[in-house]
N, C-alpha and C positions, 0 to 999 in steps of 0.2 A: 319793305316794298313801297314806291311811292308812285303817284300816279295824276294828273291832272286836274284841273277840273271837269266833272263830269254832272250828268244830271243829277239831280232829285232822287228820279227811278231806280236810282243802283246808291243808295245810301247806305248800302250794311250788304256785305260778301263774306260766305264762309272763308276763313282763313285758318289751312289746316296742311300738316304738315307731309312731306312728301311720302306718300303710302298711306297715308290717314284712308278711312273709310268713311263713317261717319261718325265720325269724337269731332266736335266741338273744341278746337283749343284757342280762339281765339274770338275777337269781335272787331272788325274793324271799319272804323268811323270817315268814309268816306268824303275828302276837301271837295266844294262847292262853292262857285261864284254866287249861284243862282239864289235867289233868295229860299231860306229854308221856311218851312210850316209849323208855325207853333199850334194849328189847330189839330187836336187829336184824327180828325177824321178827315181834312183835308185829301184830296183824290192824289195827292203825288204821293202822299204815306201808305193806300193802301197801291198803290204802283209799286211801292218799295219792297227787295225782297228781305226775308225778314226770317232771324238765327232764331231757333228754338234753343232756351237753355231752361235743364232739369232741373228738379228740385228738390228736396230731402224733406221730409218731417226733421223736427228740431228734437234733436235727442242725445244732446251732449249734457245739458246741465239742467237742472229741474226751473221751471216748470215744464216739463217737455209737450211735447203734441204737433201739430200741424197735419198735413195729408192734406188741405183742403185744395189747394193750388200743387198741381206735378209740375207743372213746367211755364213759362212767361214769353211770348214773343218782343225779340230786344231788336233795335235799329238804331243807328248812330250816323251824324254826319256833322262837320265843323263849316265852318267861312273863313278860318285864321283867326275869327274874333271871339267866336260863340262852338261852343259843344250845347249839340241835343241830341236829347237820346228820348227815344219812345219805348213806351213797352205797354204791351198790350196782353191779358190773362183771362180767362174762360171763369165767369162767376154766376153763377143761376141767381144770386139775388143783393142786390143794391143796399149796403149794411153803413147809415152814414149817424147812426146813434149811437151813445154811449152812456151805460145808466149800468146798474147792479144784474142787467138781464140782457142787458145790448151791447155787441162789440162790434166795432166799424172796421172796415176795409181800410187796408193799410200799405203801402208797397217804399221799402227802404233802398237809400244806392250806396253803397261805402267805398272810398278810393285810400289809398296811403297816406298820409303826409307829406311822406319825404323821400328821396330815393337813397336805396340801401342796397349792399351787394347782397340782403336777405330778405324776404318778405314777411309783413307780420303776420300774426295771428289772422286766418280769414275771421274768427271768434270772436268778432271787438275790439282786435288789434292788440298792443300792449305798450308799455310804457315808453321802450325806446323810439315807436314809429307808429303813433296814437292815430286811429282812422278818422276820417272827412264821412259824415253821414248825409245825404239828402233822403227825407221821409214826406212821403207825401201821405195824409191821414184823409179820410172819406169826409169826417165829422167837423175837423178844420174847411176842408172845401166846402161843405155845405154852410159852415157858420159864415165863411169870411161870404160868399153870396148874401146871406141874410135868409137861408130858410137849413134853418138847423131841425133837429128831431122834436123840439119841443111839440111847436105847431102842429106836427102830425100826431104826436101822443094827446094833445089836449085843442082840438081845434074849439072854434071863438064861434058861438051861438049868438044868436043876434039879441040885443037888449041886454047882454051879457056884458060886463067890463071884464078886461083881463089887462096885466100888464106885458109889452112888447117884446116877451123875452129873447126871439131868436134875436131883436133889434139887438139887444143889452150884451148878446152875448159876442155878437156881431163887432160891438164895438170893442169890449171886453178884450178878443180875442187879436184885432187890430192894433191895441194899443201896446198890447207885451209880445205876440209873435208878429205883426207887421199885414201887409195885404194880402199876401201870399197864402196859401193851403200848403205850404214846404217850409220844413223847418228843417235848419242845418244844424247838426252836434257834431260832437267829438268826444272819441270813445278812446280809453287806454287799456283796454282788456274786461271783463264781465263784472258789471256794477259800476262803471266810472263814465257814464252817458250822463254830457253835460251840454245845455246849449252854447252853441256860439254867439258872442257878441252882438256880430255882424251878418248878414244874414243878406246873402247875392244870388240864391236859386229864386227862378221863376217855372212857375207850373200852371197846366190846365190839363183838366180830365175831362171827361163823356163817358157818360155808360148808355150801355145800347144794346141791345140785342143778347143779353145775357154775357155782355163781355163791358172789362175798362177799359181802358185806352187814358194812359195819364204820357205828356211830354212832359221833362224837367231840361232848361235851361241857365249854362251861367257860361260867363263870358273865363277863355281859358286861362286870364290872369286876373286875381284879385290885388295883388300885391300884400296879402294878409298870410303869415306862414301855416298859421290853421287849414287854410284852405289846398288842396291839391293843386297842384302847376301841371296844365296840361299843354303840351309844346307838340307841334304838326311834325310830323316826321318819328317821333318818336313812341314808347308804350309804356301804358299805365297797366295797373290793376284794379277788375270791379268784383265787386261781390254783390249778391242779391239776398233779400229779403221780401216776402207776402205775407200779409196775415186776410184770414178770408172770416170779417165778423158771425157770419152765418153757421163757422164751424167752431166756432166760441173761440177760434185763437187771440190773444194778445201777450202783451209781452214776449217771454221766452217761448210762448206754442207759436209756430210760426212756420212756415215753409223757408229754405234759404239755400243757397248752393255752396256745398262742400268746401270747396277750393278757391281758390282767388282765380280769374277767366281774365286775360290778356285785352288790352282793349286798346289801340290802336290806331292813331289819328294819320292821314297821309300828309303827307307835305304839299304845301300850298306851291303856287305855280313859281312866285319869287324866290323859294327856297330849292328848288328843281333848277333854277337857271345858275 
């Protein structure tokens, strides 16, 4: 299906198959001249209509658990240049610590590698067609700002010395994952989650109202084979992952959807002519 460019306001349409009701079989990433918003809350995102996709508890391989998060609202739209996708999830409380008692909010994106007349593992992938991860962590976004958990577990009394830590970690955190709160890996099946070198997502979040709101951007060619190759006109595969700190998930406890879900770029207006 290809289609022009068109506003902002129609940046994510269900795309569902003739006689569908309401299943969800696809997500598609609507071409745009106009300039897209990387701000979570910008007014043309909440203009946009926007795919509910469900969620699981994680209960394939131990550590299992999740439930905190049933479902995430997902929107997609390109320029020819750039893929973003927002998603936005229902959280009663803002989890950006991590310590022996504290687990933060997390929300992961996994595409294929490579294209194959089979798909991998939605589970990590697997060795022949190892998956592309963007992970955006609560505890990372608050450090790379500079007010990480510390400050709130031990705040600074006057006449008091203390040493700078969210500073330290701030920088800490800069110098081996980069500016960013997204860190991109690559997975070849359960246990083989390793970072990438190179590292071309761009993110920002909001939390608000008992809800996140995280956009993750990267431009649809890296020229790195690690990386997914996203081409206008044509369809990928995503999978999702949540982890909601407040209901102690991390790692394996996790909220994730099932199946790998069709995601879909339209073609740009010079590939239409």
């Amino acid at each position: 299906m290809r289609t022009g460019a068109i506003s902002i306001i129609t940046a994510l349409v269900l795309w569902t198959a003739p006689g569908a009701s309401e299943e969800v079989i696809g997500i598609r990433a609507i071409y745009t001249e106009q300039a897209v918003p990387i701000t979570p809350g910008a007014e043309a995102w909440q203009l946009a209509p926007e795919e509910e996709v469900k969620l699981s508890p994680q209960k394939i391989l131990p550590p299992y658990g999740g439930g905190g998060v049933p479902s995430i609202l997902v929107r997609a739209v390109h320029d020819g240049q750039q893929l973003t996708l927002r998603f936005e999830w229902i959280d009663a409380t803002m989890n950006q610590d991590v310590g022996s008692n504290h687990f933060r909010d997390a929300i992961a994106v996994g595409f294929p590698t490579r294209e194959s007349e089979r798909m991998p593992s939605p589970y990590m992938g697997d060795v022949e067609i190892p998956i592309n991860i963007w992970q955006w962590t609560a505890d990372f976004d608050a450090n790379a700002q500079g007010h990480g958990g510390f400050a709130k577990r031990y705040p600074h009394y006057e006449g008091v010395w203390y040493f700078p830590q969210d500073y330290a970690v701030r920088r800490d955190v800069r110098a081996w994952r980069g500016t960013q709160p997204v860190i991109e890996l690559v997975a070849m099946g359960w246990g083989t989650l390793e970072r990438k070198v190179s590292q071309n997502v761009f993110g920002v979040s909001s939390y608000a109202d008992g809800r996140w709101r995280v956009v993750l951007r990267r431009a649809l060619s890296t020229g790195n084979p690690e990386d997914t190759l996203f081409r206008p006109g044509e369809t990928t595969q995503i999978i999702l992952a949540v982890w909601d700190g407040e209901n102690e998930e991390v790692n394996g406890r996790k909220n994730i959807t099932m199946m790998w879900t069709p995601l879909t770029l339209d073609a740009t207006l010079g590939e239409e002519r």
